[in-house]
C-alpha atoms as an extended CHARMM CRD file, in Angstrom:
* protein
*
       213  EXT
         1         1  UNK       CA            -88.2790000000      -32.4740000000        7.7720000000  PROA      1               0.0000000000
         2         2  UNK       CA            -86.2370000000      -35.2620000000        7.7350000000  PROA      2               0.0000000000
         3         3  UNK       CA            -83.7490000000      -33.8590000000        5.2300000000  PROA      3               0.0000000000
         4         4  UNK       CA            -83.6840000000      -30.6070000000        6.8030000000  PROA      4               0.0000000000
         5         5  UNK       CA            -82.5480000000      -32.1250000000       10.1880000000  PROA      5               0.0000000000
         6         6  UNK       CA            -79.4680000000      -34.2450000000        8.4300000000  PROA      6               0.0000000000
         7         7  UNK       CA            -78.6310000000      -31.1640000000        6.8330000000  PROA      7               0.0000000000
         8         8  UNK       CA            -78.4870000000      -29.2330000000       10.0000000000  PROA      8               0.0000000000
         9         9  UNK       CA            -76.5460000000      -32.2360000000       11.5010000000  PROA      9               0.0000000000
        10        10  UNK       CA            -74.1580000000      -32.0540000000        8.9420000000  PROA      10              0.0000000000
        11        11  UNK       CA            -73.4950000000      -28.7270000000        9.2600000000  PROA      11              0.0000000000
        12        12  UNK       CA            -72.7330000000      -29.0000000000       13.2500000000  PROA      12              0.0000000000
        13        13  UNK       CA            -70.7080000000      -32.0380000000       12.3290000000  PROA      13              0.0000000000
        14        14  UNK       CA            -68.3130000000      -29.6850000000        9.9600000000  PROA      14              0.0000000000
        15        15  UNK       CA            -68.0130000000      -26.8070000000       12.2740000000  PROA      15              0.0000000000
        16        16  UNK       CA            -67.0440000000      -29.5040000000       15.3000000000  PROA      16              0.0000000000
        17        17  UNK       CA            -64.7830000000      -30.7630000000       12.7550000000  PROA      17              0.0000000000
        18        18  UNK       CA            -63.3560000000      -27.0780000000       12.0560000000  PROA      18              0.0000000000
        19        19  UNK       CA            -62.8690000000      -26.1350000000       15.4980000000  PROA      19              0.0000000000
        20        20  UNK       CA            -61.0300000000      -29.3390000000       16.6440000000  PROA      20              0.0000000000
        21        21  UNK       CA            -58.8270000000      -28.9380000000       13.2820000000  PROA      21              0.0000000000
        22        22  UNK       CA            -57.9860000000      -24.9750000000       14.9730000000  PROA      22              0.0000000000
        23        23  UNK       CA            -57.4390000000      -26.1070000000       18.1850000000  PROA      23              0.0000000000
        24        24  UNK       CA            -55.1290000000      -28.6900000000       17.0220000000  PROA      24              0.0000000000
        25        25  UNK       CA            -53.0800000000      -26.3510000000       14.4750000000  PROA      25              0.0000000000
        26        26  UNK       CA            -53.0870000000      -23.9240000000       17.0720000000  PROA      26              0.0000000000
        27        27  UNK       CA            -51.2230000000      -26.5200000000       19.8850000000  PROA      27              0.0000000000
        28        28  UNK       CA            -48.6310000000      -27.4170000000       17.2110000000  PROA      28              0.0000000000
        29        29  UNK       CA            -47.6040000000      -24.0010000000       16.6930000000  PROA      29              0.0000000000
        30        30  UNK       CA            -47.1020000000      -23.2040000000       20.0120000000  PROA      30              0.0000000000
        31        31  UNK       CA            -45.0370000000      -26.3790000000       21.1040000000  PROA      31              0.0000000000
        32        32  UNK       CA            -42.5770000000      -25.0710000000       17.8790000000  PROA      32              0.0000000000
        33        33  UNK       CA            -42.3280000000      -21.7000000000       19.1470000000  PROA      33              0.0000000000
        34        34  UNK       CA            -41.4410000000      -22.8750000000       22.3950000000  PROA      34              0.0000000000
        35        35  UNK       CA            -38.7910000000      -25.7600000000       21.0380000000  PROA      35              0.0000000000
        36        36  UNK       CA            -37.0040000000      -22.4500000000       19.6670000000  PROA      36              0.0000000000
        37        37  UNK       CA            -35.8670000000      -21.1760000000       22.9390000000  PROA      37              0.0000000000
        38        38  UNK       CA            -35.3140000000      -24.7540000000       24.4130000000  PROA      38              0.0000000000
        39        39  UNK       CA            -31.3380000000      -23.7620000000       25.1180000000  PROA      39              0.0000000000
        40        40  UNK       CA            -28.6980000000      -26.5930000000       25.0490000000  PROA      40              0.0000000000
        41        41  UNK       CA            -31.5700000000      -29.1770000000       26.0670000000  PROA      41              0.0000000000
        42        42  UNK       CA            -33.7330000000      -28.8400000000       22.9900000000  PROA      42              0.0000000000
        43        43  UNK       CA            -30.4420000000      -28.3450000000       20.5200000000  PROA      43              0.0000000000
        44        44  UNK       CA            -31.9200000000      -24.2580000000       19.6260000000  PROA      44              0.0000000000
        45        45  UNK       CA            -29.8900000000      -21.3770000000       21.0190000000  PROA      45              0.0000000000
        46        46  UNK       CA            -27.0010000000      -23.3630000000       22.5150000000  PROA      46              0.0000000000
        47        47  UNK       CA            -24.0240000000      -21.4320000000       20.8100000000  PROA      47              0.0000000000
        48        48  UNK       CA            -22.6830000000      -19.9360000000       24.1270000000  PROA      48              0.0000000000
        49        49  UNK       CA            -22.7110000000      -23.1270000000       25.5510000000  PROA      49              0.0000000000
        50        50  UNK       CA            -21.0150000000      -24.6720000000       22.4660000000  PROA      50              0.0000000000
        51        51  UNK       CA            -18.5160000000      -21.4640000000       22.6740000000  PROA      51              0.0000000000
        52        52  UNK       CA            -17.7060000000      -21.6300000000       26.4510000000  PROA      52              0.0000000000
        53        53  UNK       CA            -17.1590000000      -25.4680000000       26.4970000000  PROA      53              0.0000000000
        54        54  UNK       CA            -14.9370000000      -25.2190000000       23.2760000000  PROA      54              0.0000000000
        55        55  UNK       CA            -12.8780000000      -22.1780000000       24.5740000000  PROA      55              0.0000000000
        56        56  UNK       CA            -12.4000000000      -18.9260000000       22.4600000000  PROA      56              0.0000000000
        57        57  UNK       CA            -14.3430000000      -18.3640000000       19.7020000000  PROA      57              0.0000000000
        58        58  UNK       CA            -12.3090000000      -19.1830000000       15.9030000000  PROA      58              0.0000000000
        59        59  UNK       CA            -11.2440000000      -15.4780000000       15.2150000000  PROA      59              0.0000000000
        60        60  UNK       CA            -11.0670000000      -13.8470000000       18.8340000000  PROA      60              0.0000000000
        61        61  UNK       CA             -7.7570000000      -12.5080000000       20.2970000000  PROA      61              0.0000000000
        62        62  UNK       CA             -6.9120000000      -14.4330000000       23.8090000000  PROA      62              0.0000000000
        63        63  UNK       CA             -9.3130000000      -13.1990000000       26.9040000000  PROA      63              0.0000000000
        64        64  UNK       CA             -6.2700000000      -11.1590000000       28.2260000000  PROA      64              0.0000000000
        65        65  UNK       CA             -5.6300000000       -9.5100000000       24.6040000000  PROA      65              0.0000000000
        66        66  UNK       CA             -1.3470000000      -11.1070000000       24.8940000000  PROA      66              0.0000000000
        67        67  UNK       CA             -0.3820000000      -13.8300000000       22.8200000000  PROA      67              0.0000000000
        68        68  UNK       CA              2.0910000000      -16.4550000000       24.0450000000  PROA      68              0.0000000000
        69        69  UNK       CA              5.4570000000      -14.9820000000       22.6880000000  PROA      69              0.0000000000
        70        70  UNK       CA              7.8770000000      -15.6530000000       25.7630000000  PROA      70              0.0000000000
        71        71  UNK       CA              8.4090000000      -13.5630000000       28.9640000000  PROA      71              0.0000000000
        72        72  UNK       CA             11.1510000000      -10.8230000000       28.7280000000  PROA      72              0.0000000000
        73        73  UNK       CA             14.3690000000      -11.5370000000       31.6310000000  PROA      73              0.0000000000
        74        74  UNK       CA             15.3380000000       -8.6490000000       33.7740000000  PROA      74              0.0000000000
        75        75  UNK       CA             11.7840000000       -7.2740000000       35.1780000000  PROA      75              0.0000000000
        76        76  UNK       CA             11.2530000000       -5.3600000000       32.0550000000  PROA      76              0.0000000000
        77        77  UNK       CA             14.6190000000       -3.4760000000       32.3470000000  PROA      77              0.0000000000
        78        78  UNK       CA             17.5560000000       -2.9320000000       30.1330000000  PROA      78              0.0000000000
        79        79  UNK       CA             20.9230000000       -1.2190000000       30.6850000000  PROA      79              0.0000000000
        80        80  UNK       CA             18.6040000000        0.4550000000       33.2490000000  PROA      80              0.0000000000
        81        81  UNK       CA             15.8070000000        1.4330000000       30.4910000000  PROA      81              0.0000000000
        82        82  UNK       CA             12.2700000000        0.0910000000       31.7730000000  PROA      82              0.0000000000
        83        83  UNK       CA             10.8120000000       -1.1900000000       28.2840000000  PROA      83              0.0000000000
        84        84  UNK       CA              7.4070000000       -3.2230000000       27.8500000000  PROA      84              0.0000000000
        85        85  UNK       CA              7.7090000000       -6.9750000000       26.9120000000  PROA      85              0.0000000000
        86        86  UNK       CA              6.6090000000       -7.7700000000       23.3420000000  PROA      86              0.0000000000
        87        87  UNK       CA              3.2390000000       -8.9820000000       23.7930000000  PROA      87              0.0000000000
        88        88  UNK       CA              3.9970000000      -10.6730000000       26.8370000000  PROA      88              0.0000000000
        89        89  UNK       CA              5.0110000000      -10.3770000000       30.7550000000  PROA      89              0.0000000000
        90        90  UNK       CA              8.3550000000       -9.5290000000       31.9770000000  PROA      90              0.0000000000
        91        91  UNK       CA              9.8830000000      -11.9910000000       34.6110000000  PROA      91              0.0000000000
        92        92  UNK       CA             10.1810000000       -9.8710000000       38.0730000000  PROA      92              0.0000000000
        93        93  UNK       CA             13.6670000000      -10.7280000000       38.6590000000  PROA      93              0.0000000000
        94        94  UNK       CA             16.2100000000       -7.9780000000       38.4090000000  PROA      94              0.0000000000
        95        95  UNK       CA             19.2910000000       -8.2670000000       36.7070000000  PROA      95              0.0000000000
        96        96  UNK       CA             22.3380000000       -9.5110000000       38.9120000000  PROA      96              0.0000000000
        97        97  UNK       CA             25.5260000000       -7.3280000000       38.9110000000  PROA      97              0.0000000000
        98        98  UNK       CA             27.9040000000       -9.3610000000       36.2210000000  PROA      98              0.0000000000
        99        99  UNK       CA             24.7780000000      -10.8880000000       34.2040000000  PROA      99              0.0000000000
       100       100  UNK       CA             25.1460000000      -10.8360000000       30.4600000000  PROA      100             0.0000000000
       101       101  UNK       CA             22.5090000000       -8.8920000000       28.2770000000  PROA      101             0.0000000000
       102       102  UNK       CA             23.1360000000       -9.2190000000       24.0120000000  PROA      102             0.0000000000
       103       103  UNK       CA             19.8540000000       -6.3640000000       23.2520000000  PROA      103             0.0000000000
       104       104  UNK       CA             19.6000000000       -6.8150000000       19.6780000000  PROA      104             0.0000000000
       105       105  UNK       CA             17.5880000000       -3.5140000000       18.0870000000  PROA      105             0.0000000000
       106       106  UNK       CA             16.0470000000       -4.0380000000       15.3240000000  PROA      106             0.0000000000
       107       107  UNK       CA             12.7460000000       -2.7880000000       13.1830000000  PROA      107             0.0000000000
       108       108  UNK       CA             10.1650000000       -4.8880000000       11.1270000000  PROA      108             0.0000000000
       109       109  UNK       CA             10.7720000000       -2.5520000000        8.2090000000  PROA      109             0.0000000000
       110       110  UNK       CA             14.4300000000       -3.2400000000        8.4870000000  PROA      110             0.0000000000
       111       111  UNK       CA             15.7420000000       -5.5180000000        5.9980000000  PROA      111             0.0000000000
       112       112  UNK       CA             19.2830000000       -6.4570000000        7.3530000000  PROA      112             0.0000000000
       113       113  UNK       CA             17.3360000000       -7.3330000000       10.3830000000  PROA      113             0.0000000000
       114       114  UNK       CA             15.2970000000       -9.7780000000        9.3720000000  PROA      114             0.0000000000
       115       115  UNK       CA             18.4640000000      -11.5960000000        7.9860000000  PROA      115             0.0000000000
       116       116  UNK       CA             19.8450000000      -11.0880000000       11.4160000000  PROA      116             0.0000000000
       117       117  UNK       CA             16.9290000000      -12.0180000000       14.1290000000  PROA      117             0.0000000000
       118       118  UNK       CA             17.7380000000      -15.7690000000       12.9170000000  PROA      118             0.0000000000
       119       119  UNK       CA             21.2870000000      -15.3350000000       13.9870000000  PROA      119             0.0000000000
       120       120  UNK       CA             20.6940000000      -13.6400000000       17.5880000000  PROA      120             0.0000000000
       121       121  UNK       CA             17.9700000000      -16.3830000000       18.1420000000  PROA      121             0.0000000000
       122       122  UNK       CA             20.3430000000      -18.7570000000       17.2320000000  PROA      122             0.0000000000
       123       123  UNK       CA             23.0400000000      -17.1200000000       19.9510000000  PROA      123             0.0000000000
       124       124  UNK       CA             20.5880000000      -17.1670000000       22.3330000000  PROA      124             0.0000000000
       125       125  UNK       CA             20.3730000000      -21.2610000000       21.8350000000  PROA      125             0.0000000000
       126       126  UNK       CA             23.8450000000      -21.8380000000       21.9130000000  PROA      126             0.0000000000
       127       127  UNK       CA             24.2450000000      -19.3070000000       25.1890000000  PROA      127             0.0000000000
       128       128  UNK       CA             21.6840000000      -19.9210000000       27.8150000000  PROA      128             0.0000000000
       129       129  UNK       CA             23.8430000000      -18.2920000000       30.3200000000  PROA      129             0.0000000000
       130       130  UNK       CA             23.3370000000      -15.4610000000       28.3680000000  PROA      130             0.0000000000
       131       131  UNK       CA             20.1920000000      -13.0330000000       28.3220000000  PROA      131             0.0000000000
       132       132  UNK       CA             19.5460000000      -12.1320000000       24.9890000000  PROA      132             0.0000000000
       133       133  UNK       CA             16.5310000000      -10.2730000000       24.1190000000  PROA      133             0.0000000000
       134       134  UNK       CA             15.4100000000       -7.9360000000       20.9940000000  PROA      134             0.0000000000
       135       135  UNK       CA             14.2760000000       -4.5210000000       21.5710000000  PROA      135             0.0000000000
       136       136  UNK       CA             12.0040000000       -3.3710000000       18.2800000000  PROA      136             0.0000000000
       137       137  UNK       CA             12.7630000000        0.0760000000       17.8530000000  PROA      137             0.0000000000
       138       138  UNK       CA              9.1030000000        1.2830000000       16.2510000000  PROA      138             0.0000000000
       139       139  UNK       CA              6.0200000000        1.9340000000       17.4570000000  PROA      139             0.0000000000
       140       140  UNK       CA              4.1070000000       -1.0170000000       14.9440000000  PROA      140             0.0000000000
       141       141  UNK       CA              4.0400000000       -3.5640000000       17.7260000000  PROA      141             0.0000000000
       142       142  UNK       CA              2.0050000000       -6.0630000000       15.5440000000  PROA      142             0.0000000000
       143       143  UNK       CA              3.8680000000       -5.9560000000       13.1860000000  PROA      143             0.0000000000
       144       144  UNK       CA              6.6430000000       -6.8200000000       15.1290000000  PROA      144             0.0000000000
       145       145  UNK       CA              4.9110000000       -9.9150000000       16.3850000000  PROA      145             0.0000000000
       146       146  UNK       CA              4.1290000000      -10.6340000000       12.9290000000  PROA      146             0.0000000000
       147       147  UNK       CA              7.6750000000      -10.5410000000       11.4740000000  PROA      147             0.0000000000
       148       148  UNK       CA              9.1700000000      -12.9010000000       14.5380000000  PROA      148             0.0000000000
       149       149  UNK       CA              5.8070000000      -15.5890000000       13.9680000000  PROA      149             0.0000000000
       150       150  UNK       CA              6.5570000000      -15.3040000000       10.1910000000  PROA      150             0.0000000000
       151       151  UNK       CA             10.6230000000      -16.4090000000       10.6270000000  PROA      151             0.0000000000
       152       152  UNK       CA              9.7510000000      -19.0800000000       13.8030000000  PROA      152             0.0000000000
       153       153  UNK       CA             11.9720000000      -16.3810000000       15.8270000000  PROA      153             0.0000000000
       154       154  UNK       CA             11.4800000000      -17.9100000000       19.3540000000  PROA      154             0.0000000000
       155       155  UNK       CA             13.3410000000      -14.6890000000       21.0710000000  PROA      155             0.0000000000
       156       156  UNK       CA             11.9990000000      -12.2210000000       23.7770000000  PROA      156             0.0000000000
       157       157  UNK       CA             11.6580000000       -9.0220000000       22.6980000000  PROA      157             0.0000000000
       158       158  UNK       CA             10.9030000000       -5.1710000000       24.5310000000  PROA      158             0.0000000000
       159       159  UNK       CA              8.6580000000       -2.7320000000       22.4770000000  PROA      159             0.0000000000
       160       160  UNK       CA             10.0730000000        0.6060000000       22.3990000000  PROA      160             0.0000000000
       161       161  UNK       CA              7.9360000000        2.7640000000       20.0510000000  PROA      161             0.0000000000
       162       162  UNK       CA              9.7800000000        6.3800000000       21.6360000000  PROA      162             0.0000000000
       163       163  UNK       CA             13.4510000000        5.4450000000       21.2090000000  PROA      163             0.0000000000
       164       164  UNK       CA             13.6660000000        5.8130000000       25.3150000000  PROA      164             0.0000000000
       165       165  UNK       CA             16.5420000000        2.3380000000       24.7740000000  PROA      165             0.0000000000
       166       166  UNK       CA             18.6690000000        4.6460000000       22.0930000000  PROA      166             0.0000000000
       167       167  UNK       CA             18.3310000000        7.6820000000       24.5640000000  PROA      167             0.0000000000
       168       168  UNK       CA             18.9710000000        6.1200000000       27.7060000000  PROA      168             0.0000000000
       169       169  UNK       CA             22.1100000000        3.9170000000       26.7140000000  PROA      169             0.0000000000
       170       170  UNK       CA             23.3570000000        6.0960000000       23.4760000000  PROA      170             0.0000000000
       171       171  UNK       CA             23.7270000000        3.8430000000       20.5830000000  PROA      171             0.0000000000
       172       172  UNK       CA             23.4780000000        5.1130000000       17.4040000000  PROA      172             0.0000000000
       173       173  UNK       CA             20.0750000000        6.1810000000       15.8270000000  PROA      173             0.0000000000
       174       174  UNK       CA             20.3210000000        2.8640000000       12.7560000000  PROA      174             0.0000000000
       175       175  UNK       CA             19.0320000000       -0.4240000000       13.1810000000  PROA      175             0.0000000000
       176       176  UNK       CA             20.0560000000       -3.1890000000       13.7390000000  PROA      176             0.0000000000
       177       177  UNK       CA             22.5390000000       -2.4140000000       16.3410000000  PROA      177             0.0000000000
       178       178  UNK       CA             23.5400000000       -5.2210000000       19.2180000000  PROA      178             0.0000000000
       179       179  UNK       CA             24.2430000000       -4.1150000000       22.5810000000  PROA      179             0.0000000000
       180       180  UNK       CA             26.2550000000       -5.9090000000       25.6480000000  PROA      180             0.0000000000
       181       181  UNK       CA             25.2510000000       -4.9620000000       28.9030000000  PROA      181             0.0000000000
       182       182  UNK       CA             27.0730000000       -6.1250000000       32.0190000000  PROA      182             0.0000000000
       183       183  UNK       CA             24.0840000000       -5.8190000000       34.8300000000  PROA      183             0.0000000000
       184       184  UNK       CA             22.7930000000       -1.9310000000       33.7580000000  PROA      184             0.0000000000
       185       185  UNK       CA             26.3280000000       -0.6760000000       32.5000000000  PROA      185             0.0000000000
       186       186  UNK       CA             26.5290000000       -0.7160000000       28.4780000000  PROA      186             0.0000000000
       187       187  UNK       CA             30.1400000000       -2.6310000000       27.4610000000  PROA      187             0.0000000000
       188       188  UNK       CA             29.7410000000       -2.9510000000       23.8680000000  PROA      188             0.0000000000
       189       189  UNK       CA             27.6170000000       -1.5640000000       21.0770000000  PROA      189             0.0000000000
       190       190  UNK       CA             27.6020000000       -3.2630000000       17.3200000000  PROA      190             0.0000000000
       191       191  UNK       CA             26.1600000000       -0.9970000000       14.8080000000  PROA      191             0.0000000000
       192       192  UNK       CA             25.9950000000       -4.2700000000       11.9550000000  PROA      192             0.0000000000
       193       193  UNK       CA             24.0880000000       -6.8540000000       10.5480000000  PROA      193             0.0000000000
       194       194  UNK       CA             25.9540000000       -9.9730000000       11.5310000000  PROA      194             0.0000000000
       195       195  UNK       CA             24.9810000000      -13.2020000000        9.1710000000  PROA      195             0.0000000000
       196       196  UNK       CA             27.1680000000      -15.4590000000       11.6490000000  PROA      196             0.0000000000
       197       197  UNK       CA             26.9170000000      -16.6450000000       14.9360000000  PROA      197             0.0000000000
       198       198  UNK       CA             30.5150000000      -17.2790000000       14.9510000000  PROA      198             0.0000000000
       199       199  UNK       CA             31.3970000000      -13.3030000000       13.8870000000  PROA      199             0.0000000000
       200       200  UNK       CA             28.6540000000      -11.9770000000       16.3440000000  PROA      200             0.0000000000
       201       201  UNK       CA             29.9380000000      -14.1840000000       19.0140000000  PROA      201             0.0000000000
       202       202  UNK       CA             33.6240000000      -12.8260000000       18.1050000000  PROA      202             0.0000000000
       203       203  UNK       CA             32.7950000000       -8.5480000000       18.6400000000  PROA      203             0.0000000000
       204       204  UNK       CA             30.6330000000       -9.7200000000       21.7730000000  PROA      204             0.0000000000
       205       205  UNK       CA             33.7770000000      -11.3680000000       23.4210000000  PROA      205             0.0000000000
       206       206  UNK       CA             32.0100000000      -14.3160000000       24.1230000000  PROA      206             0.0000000000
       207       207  UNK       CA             33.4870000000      -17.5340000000       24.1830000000  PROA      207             0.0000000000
       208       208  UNK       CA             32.8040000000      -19.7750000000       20.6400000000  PROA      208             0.0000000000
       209       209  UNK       CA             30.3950000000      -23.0540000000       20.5670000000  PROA      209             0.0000000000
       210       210  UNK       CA             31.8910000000      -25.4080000000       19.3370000000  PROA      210             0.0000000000
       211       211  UNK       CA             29.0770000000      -25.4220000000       16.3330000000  PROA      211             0.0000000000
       212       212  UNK       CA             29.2880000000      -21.7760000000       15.4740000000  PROA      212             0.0000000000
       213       213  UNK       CA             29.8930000000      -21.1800000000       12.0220000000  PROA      213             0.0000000000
């Protein structure tokens, strides 16, 4: 009898033992699963937060979908022609009566061009008084903004992807072509590839820098 009863004790003692081994395995797994949804307190699940605090996430366009290539002069008008600014704003100021425009045209297929944007961004330096602005005759508006990030071209630029700046002023269907407008009225057009400041200056009628080559 007296074996029987520490047998029986023994087994209560193990099933005790079992239960209180459950109940503990049971409380561990449920203070994991609820450390996985702790949020930025318990270090799990934060990436918004991480993402918000750290602005835009690697990869992601800017929250208005522009980048930061500067604002186009004029309010978004040229020898009278209302063109959208290259992936940016146009400045709402219209164009006084004997203000300067050099519109360069010009194509990011175009070959001659891309030898040239250097030397219209460099006229633009050297005349401040001076608008002068590229209008990219294609409708590949990235890839405009591509070509002018590739060369460090610093220059704002209209978009015209239906030729409305070729229709409305008349210059020739070729790029590039530079055009001087006087307020809205069209007083030169240059149907060449200039590789000087100093030439470019020269067919505009503008008056030389003294470091234009």
């Amino acid at each position: 009898m007296r074996g029987r009863g520490h047998l029986v004790a023994f087994t209560i003692a193990a099933v005790l033992s079992l239960v209180v081994v459950a109940i503990a395995a049971a409380s561990l797994l449920g203070a994991s699963g609820d450390a996985g949804h702790a949020g930025p307190e318990g270090g799990v699940g934060n990436n918004s937060a991480s993402s918000s605090e750290g602005g835009a996430l690697v990869g992601s366009a800017p929250h208005d979908g522009r980048s930061t290539r500067p604002e186009c002069p004029g309010g978004g008008v040229v020898a009278g022609v209302e063109l959208d600014c290259l992936e940016a704003e146009a400045r709402p100021q219209p164009t006084g009566p004997e203000q300067l425009t050099v519109a360069n045209v010009w194509a990011w297929w175009c070959g001659p061009c891309r030898e040239e944007l250097p030397v219209v961004a460099e006229l633009a330096r050297r005349h401040p008084e001076i608008n002068v602005v590229g209008v990219h005759a294609d409708p590949d508006a990235a890839q405009a903004s591509s070509l002018l990030t590739e060369l460090g071209i610093d220059l704002p630029s209209y978009q015209d992807p239906r030729g409305a700046f070729k229709a409305g002023t008349g210059i020739p269907g070729v790029v590039p072509v530079t055009v001087l407008v006087r307020g809205d009225s069209v007083e030169k057009i240059l149907p060449a590839a200039y590789t000087s400041v100093a030439k470019l200056e020269r067919d505009l009628g503008l008056e030389a820098t003294e470091d234009a080559q």
